[in-house]
Kinemage of the C-alpha trace (Angstrom):
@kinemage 1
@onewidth
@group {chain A} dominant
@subgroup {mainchain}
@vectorlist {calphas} color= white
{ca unk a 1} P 119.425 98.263 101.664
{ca unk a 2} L 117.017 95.582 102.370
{ca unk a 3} L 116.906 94.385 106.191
{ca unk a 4} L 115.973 91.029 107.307
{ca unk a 5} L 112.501 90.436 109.442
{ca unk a 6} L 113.006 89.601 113.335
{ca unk a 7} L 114.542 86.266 113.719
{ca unk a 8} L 112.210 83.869 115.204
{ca unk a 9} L 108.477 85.037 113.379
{ca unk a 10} L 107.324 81.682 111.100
{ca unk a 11} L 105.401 81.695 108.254
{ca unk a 12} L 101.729 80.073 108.332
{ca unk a 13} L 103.330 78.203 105.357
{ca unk a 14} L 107.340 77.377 106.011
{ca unk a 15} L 110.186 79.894 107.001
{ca unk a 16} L 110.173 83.013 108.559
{ca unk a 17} L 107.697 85.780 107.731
{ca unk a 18} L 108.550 89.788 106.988
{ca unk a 19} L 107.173 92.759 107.206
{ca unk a 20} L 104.342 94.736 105.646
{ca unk a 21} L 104.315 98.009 104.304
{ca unk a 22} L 103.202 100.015 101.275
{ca unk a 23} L 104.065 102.705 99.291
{ca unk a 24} L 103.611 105.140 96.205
{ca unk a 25} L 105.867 106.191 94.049
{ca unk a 26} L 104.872 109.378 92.045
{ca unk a 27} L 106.667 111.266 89.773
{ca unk a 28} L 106.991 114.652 90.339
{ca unk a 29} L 109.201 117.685 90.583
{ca unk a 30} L 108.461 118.487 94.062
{ca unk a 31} L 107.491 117.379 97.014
{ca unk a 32} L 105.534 117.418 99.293
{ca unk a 33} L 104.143 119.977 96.778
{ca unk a 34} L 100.746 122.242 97.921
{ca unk a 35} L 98.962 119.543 95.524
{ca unk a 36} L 99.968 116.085 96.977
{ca unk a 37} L 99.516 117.388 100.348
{ca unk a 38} L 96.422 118.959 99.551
{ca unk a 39} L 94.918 115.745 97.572
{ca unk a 40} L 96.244 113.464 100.519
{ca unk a 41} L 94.534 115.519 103.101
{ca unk a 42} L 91.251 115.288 101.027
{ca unk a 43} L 91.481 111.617 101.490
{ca unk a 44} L 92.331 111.864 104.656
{ca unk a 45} L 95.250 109.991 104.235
{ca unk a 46} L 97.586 108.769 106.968
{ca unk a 47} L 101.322 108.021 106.604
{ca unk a 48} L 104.276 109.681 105.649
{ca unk a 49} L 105.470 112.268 102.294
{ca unk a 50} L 109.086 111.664 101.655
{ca unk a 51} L 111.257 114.557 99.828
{ca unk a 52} L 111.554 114.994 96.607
{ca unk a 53} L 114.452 112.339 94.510
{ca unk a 54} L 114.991 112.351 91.166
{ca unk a 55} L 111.602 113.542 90.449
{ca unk a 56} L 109.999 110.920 92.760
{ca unk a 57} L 107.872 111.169 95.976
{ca unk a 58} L 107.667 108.450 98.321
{ca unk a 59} L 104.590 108.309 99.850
{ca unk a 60} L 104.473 105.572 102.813
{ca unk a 61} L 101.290 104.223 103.957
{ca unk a 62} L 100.424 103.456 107.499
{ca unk a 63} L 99.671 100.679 107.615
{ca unk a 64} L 101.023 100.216 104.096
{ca unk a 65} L 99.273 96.826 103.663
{ca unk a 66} L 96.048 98.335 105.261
{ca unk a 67} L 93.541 100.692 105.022
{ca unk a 68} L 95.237 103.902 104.985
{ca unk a 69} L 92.432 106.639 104.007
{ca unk a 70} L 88.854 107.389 103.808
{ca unk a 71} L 86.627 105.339 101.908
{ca unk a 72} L 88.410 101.878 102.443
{ca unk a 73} L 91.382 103.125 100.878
{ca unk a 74} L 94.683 101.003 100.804
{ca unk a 75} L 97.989 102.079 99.430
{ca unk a 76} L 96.561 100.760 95.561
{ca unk a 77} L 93.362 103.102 95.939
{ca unk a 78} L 95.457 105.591 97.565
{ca unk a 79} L 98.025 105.651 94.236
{ca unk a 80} L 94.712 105.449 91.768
{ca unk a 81} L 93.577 109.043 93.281
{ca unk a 82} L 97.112 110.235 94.086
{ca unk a 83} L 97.844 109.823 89.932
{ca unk a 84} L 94.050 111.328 88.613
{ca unk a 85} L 94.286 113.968 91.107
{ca unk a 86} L 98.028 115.467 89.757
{ca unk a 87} L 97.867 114.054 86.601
{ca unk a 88} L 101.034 112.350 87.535
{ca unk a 89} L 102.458 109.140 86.624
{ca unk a 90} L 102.806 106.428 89.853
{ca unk a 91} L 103.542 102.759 91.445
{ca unk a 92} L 101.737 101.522 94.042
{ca unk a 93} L 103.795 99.394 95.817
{ca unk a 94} L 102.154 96.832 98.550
{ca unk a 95} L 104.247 94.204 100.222
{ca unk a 96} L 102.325 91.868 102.836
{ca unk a 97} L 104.469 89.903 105.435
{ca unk a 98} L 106.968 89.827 102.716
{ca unk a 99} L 105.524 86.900 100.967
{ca unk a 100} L 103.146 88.891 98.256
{ca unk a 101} L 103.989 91.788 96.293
{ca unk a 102} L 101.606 93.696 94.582
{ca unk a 103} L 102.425 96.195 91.994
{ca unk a 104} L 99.626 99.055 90.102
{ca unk a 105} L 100.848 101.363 87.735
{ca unk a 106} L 98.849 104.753 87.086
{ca unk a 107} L 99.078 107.113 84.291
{ca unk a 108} L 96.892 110.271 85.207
{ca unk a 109} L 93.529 108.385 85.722
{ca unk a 110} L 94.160 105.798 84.012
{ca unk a 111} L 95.600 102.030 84.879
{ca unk a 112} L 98.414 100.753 82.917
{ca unk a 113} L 99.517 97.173 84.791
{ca unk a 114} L 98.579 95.487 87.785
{ca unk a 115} L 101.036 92.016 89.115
{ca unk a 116} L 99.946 90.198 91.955
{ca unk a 117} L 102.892 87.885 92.917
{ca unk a 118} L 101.069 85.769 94.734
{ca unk a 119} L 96.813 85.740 94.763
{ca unk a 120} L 96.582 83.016 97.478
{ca unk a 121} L 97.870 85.180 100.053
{ca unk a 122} L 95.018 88.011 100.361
{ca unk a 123} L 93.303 87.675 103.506
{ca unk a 124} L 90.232 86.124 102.241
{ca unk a 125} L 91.599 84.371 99.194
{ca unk a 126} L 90.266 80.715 99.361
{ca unk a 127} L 92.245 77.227 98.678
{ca unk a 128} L 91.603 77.701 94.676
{ca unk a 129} L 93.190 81.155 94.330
{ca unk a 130} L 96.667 80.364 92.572
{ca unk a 131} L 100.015 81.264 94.436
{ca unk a 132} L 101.536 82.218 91.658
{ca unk a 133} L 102.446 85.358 89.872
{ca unk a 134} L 99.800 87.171 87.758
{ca unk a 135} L 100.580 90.352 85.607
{ca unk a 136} L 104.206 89.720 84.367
{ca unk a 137} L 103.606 90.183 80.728
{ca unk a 138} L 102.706 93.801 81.912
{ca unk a 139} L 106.345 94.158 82.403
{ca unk a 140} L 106.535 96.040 79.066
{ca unk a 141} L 104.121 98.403 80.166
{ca unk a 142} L 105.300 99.803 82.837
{ca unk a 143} L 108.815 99.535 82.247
{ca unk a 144} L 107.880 102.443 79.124
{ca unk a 145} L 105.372 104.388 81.567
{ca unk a 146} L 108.792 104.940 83.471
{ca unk a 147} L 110.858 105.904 80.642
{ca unk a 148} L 112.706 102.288 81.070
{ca unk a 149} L 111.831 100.343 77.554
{ca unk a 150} L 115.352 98.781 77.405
{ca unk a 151} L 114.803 97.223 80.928
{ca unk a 152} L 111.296 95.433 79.893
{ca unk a 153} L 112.863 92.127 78.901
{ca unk a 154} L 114.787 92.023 82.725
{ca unk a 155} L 111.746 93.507 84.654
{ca unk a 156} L 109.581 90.817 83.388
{ca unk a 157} L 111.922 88.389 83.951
{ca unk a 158} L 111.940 89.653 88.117
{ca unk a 159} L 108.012 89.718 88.043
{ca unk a 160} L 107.832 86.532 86.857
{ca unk a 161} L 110.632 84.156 89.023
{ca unk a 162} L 108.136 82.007 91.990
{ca unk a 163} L 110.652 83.170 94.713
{ca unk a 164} L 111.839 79.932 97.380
{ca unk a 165} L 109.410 81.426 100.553
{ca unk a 166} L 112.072 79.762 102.649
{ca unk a 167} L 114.822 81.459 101.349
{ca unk a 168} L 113.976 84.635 99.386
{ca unk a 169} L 111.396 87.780 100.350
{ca unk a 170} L 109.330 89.534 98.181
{ca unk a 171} L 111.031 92.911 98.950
{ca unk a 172} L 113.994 91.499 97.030
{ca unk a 173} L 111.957 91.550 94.150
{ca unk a 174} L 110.838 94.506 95.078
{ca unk a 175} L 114.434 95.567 95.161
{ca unk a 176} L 115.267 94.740 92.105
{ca unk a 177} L 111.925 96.016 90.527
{ca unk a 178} L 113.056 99.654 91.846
{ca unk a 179} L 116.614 99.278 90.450
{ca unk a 180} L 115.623 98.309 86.906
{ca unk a 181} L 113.135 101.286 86.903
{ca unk a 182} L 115.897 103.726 88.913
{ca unk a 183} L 113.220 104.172 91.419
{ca unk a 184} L 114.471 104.641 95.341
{ca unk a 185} L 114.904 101.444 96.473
{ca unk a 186} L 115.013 102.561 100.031
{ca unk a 187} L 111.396 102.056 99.995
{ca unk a 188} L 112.050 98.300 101.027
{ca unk a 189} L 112.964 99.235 104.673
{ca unk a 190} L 109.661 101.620 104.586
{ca unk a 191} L 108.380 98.989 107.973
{ca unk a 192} L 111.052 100.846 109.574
{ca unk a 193} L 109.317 103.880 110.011
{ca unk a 194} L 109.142 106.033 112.397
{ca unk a 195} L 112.608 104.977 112.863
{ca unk a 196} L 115.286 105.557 110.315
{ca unk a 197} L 115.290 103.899 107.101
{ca unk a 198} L 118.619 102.718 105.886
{ca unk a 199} L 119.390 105.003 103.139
{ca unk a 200} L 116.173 106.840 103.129
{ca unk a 201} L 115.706 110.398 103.787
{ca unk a 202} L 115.790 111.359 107.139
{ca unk a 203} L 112.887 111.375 109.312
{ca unk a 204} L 113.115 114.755 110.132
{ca unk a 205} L 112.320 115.577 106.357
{ca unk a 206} L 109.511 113.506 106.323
{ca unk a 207} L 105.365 115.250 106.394
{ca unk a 208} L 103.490 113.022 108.917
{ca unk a 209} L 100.498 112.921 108.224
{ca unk a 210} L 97.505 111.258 110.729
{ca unk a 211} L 94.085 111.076 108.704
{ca unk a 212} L 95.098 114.204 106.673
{ca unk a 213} L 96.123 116.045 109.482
{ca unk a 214} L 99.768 117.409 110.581
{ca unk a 215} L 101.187 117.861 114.330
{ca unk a 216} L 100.342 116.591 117.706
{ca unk a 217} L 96.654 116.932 118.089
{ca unk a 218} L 96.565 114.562 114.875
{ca unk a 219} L 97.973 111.900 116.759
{ca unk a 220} L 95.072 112.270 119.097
{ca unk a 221} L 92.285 112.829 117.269
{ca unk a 222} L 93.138 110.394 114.267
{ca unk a 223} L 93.480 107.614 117.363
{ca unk a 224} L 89.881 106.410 116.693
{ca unk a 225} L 89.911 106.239 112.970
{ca unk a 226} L 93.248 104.421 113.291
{ca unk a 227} L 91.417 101.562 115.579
{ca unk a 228} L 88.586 101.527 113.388
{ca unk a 229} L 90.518 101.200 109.784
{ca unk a 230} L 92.633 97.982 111.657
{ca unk a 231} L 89.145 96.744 111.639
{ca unk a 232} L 88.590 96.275 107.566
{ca unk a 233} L 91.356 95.517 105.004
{ca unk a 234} L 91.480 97.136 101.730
{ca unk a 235} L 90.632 95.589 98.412
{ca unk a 236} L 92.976 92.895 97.047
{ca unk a 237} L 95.149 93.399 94.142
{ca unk a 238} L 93.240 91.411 91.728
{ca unk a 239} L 89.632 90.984 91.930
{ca unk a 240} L 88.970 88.039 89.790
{ca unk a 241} L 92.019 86.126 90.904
{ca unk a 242} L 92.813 82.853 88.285
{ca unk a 243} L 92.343 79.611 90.078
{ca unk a 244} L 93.384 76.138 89.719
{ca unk a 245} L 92.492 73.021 91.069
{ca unk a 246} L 92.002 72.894 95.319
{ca unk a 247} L 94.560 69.506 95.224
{ca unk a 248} L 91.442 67.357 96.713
{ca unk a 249} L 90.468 65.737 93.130
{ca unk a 250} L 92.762 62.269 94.120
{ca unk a 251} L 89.743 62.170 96.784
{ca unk a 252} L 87.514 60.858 94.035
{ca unk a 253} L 90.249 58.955 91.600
Protein backbone atom coordinates (compact mmCIF):
# COMPACT_ATOMS: atom_id res chain seq x y z
CA UNK A 1 0.00 0.00 0.00
CA UNK A 2 1.23 3.31 -1.02
CA UNK A 3 1.57 5.96 1.96
CA UNK A 4 1.29 9.59 1.57
CA UNK A 5 4.57 12.01 2.15
CA UNK A 6 4.51 14.20 5.51
CA UNK A 7 1.88 16.78 5.28
CA UNK A 8 3.30 20.15 5.08
CA UNK A 9 6.78 19.47 2.61
CA UNK A 10 6.07 21.75 -0.87
CA UNK A 11 7.27 21.11 -4.02
CA UNK A 12 9.94 23.61 -5.66
CA UNK A 13 7.21 23.51 -8.39
CA UNK A 14 3.40 23.32 -6.77
CA UNK A 15 2.02 20.73 -4.15
CA UNK A 16 3.56 18.71 -1.77
CA UNK A 17 6.73 16.70 -2.42
CA UNK A 18 7.41 12.70 -1.52
CA UNK A 19 9.87 10.64 -0.82
CA UNK A 20 12.91 9.11 -2.50
CA UNK A 21 13.98 5.74 -2.65
CA UNK A 22 15.21 3.08 -5.06
CA UNK A 23 15.13 -0.31 -5.68
CA UNK A 24 15.93 -3.56 -7.79
CA UNK A 25 13.92 -6.03 -8.64
CA UNK A 26 15.70 -9.32 -9.72
CA UNK A 27 14.41 -12.41 -10.55
CA UNK A 28 15.57 -15.19 -8.86
CA UNK A 29 14.83 -18.34 -6.95
CA UNK A 30 16.46 -17.36 -3.84
CA UNK A 31 17.44 -14.89 -1.88
CA UNK A 32 19.64 -13.40 -0.48
CA UNK A 33 21.44 -16.25 -2.35
CA UNK A 34 25.60 -16.72 -1.71
CA UNK A 35 25.69 -14.88 -5.29
CA UNK A 36 23.69 -11.59 -4.78
CA UNK A 37 25.23 -11.17 -1.51
CA UNK A 38 28.49 -11.95 -2.72
CA UNK A 39 28.20 -9.57 -6.00
CA UNK A 40 26.65 -6.77 -3.68
CA UNK A 41 29.49 -6.96 -1.28
CA UNK A 42 31.96 -6.66 -4.27
CA UNK A 43 30.38 -3.38 -4.96
CA UNK A 44 30.31 -2.52 -1.78
CA UNK A 45 26.86 -1.94 -1.81
CA UNK A 46 24.79 -0.43 0.99
CA UNK A 47 21.06 -1.03 1.64
CA UNK A 48 18.89 -3.72 2.28
CA UNK A 49 18.21 -7.70 0.52
CA UNK A 50 14.60 -8.51 0.93
CA UNK A 51 13.46 -12.39 0.94
CA UNK A 52 12.77 -14.20 -1.69
CA UNK A 53 8.72 -13.64 -3.46
CA UNK A 54 7.62 -15.20 -6.26
CA UNK A 55 11.00 -15.53 -7.62
CA UNK A 56 11.84 -11.85 -6.92
CA UNK A 57 14.44 -10.09 -4.67
CA UNK A 58 13.99 -6.72 -3.53
CA UNK A 59 16.98 -5.06 -3.21
CA UNK A 60 16.55 -1.43 -1.49
CA UNK A 61 19.09 1.14 -1.95
CA UNK A 62 20.23 3.53 0.68
CA UNK A 63 19.83 6.19 -0.36
CA UNK A 64 17.77 4.72 -3.19
CA UNK A 65 17.92 7.97 -5.24
CA UNK A 66 21.72 8.28 -4.38
CA UNK A 67 24.86 6.89 -4.65
CA UNK A 68 24.60 3.62 -3.10
CA UNK A 69 28.03 1.68 -4.01
CA UNK A 70 31.50 1.99 -5.11
CA UNK A 71 32.34 3.62 -8.18
CA UNK A 72 29.46 6.30 -8.23
CA UNK A 73 27.00 3.70 -8.26
CA UNK A 74 23.17 4.53 -7.93
CA UNK A 75 20.37 2.06 -7.73
CA UNK A 76 20.41 2.00 -12.06
CA UNK A 77 24.29 1.08 -12.02
CA UNK A 78 23.69 -1.00 -9.09
CA UNK A 79 20.79 -3.19 -11.20
CA UNK A 80 23.23 -3.08 -14.53
CA UNK A 81 25.96 -5.21 -12.40
CA UNK A 82 23.40 -6.93 -10.16
CA UNK A 83 21.81 -8.52 -13.74
CA UNK A 84 25.57 -9.26 -15.67
CA UNK A 85 26.87 -10.56 -12.53
CA UNK A 86 23.84 -13.51 -12.03
CA UNK A 87 22.84 -13.56 -15.34
CA UNK A 88 19.49 -12.63 -14.03
CA UNK A 89 16.77 -10.67 -15.40
CA UNK A 90 15.98 -7.09 -13.29
CA UNK A 91 14.16 -3.48 -12.81
CA UNK A 92 15.78 -0.81 -11.49
CA UNK A 93 13.42 1.16 -9.92
CA UNK A 94 14.38 4.99 -8.85
CA UNK A 95 11.77 7.33 -7.52
CA UNK A 96 13.06 11.00 -6.57
CA UNK A 97 10.84 13.14 -4.19
CA UNK A 98 8.05 11.34 -5.82
CA UNK A 99 7.87 13.55 -8.79
CA UNK A 100 10.29 11.41 -11.33
CA UNK A 101 10.32 7.85 -11.88
CA UNK A 102 12.90 6.19 -13.56
CA UNK A 103 12.67 2.72 -14.79
CA UNK A 104 15.97 0.29 -16.47
CA UNK A 105 15.34 -3.04 -17.44
CA UNK A 106 18.36 -5.64 -17.58
CA UNK A 107 18.57 -8.91 -19.23
CA UNK A 108 21.96 -10.60 -18.11
CA UNK A 109 24.33 -7.78 -19.35
CA UNK A 110 22.42 -6.45 -21.50
CA UNK A 111 19.80 -3.27 -21.47
CA UNK A 112 16.40 -3.82 -22.71
CA UNK A 113 14.33 -0.28 -21.83
CA UNK A 114 15.07 2.70 -20.02
CA UNK A 115 11.73 5.52 -19.15
CA UNK A 116 12.52 8.59 -17.56
CA UNK A 117 9.13 10.12 -16.49
CA UNK A 118 10.27 13.23 -16.14
CA UNK A 119 14.09 14.51 -17.51
CA UNK A 120 13.72 18.06 -16.05
CA UNK A 121 13.90 16.89 -12.64
CA UNK A 122 17.64 15.42 -12.39
CA UNK A 123 19.64 17.52 -10.26
CA UNK A 124 21.55 19.23 -12.88
CA UNK A 125 19.06 19.07 -15.71
CA UNK A 126 18.84 22.67 -17.16
CA UNK A 127 15.55 24.81 -18.25
CA UNK A 128 15.57 22.92 -21.86
CA UNK A 129 15.45 19.34 -20.55
CA UNK A 130 11.68 18.26 -21.23
CA UNK A 131 9.38 17.29 -18.20
CA UNK A 132 7.87 14.86 -19.87
CA UNK A 133 7.96 11.15 -20.15
CA UNK A 134 10.67 9.48 -22.31
CA UNK A 135 10.83 5.62 -22.95
CA UNK A 136 7.09 4.58 -23.08
CA UNK A 137 7.13 2.84 -26.36
CA UNK A 138 9.60 0.49 -24.44
CA UNK A 139 6.56 -0.68 -22.70
CA UNK A 140 6.51 -3.75 -25.01
CA UNK A 141 9.82 -4.61 -24.05
CA UNK A 142 9.81 -5.05 -20.85
CA UNK A 143 6.44 -6.09 -20.31
CA UNK A 144 7.85 -9.63 -22.46
CA UNK A 145 11.33 -9.54 -20.48
CA UNK A 146 8.83 -10.23 -17.50
CA UNK A 147 6.82 -12.84 -19.03
CA UNK A 148 3.81 -10.09 -19.21
CA UNK A 149 3.17 -9.63 -23.25
CA UNK A 150 -0.64 -9.38 -22.74
CA UNK A 151 -0.11 -6.41 -20.28
CA UNK A 152 2.14 -4.27 -22.92
CA UNK A 153 -0.76 -2.30 -24.35
CA UNK A 154 -1.82 -1.18 -20.36
CA UNK A 155 1.86 -0.76 -19.15
CA UNK A 156 2.51 1.66 -21.85
CA UNK A 157 -0.46 3.30 -21.37
CA UNK A 158 0.80 3.94 -17.25
CA UNK A 159 4.35 5.01 -18.57
CA UNK A 160 3.03 7.30 -20.71
CA UNK A 161 -0.03 9.43 -18.63
CA UNK A 162 1.91 13.25 -17.49
CA UNK A 163 0.62 12.65 -13.88
CA UNK A 164 -1.24 16.20 -12.16
CA UNK A 165 2.13 16.95 -9.65
CA UNK A 166 -0.54 18.48 -7.45
CA UNK A 167 -2.58 15.67 -7.17
CA UNK A 168 -0.92 12.37 -8.17
CA UNK A 169 2.82 10.82 -7.15
CA UNK A 170 4.97 9.01 -9.18
CA UNK A 171 4.92 5.93 -6.86
CA UNK A 172 1.34 5.47 -8.06
CA UNK A 173 2.66 4.82 -11.27
CA UNK A 174 5.01 3.00 -9.86
CA UNK A 175 2.21 1.07 -8.27
CA UNK A 176 0.57 0.26 -10.99
CA UNK A 177 3.78 -0.52 -13.07
CA UNK A 178 4.45 -3.43 -10.36
CA UNK A 179 0.85 -4.73 -10.56
CA UNK A 180 0.70 -5.09 -14.35
CA UNK A 181 4.11 -6.92 -14.20
CA UNK A 182 2.97 -8.99 -10.74
CA UNK A 183 6.02 -7.54 -9.23
CA UNK A 184 5.81 -6.68 -5.19
CA UNK A 185 4.36 -3.58 -5.07
CA UNK A 186 5.37 -3.09 -1.51
CA UNK A 187 8.41 -1.61 -2.88
CA UNK A 188 6.53 1.86 -2.95
CA UNK A 189 6.75 2.31 0.89
CA UNK A 190 10.65 1.19 0.50
CA UNK A 191 11.39 5.24 2.25
CA UNK A 192 10.02 3.53 5.14
CA UNK A 193 12.87 1.61 5.94
CA UNK A 194 14.32 0.81 8.70
CA UNK A 195 10.87 0.90 9.90
CA UNK A 196 8.22 -1.45 8.69
CA UNK A 197 6.96 -1.37 5.30
CA UNK A 198 3.27 -1.83 4.92
CA UNK A 199 2.98 -5.17 3.46
CA UNK A 200 6.59 -5.81 3.00
CA UNK A 201 8.55 -8.46 4.57
CA UNK A 202 9.47 -7.92 7.89
CA UNK A 203 12.50 -6.17 8.89
CA UNK A 204 13.78 -8.80 10.77
CA UNK A 205 14.12 -10.85 7.42
CA UNK A 206 15.82 -8.26 5.81
CA UNK A 207 20.25 -8.52 5.09
CA UNK A 208 21.52 -5.00 6.01
CA UNK A 209 24.05 -4.33 4.38
CA UNK A 210 26.54 -0.98 5.10
CA UNK A 211 29.17 -0.66 2.13
CA UNK A 212 29.12 -4.50 1.66
CA UNK A 213 29.45 -5.21 5.08
CA UNK A 214 26.92 -6.99 7.68
CA UNK A 215 26.52 -6.23 11.63
CA UNK A 216 27.40 -3.48 13.95
CA UNK A 217 30.92 -2.54 13.20
CA UNK A 218 29.47 -1.81 9.55
CA UNK A 219 27.50 0.85 10.83
CA UNK A 220 30.69 2.36 12.08
CA UNK A 221 33.07 1.93 9.73
CA UNK A 222 30.78 2.52 6.55
CA UNK A 223 29.95 6.11 8.53
CA UNK A 224 32.59 7.92 6.37
CA UNK A 225 31.80 6.50 3.02
CA UNK A 226 28.14 7.22 3.80
CA UNK A 227 29.08 11.17 4.33
CA UNK A 228 31.20 11.12 1.45
CA UNK A 229 28.66 9.33 -1.24
CA UNK A 230 25.84 12.26 0.08
CA UNK A 231 28.48 14.34 -1.46
CA UNK A 232 28.04 13.20 -5.42
CA UNK A 233 24.77 11.97 -7.04
CA UNK A 234 24.69 9.18 -9.39
CA UNK A 235 24.23 9.37 -13.12
CA UNK A 236 20.80 10.43 -14.43
CA UNK A 237 18.50 8.15 -16.15
CA UNK A 238 18.98 9.41 -19.55
CA UNK A 239 22.10 10.92 -20.68
CA UNK A 240 21.13 12.75 -23.75
CA UNK A 241 17.83 13.97 -22.38
CA UNK A 242 15.34 15.46 -25.50
CA UNK A 243 14.81 19.14 -25.10
CA UNK A 244 12.43 21.67 -26.20
CA UNK A 245 12.25 25.18 -26.29
CA UNK A 246 13.43 27.20 -22.71
CA UNK A 247 9.77 29.33 -23.05
CA UNK A 248 12.00 32.71 -23.43
CA UNK A 249 11.57 32.89 -27.45
CA UNK A 250 8.31 35.62 -26.94
CA UNK A 251 11.48 37.70 -25.58
CA UNK A 252 12.46 38.33 -29.17
CA UNK A 253 8.79 38.15 -31.06
Amino acid sequence: MYMPPPAGAESEIGGPDGFSYGAVLLMTDAAPSAQVEEALAAMRFSGWIAPAEGGVTVIVGDPGDGVVAAGHRGIVETSRDLAAATGARALAARVRRDRQLGLVAFSGADEVARYDSDPSREPDADREVISEPVGAEQAPAIAKLFGREEAAERLEEILDDELDPDSTFESERLRDVLRVLGLPEWVVGAAHLPKVVPTGPSVASLVRLRAGRRGALAAVTAWPIRRLRARWNPAPILAEPPRGSSGDEWMFL
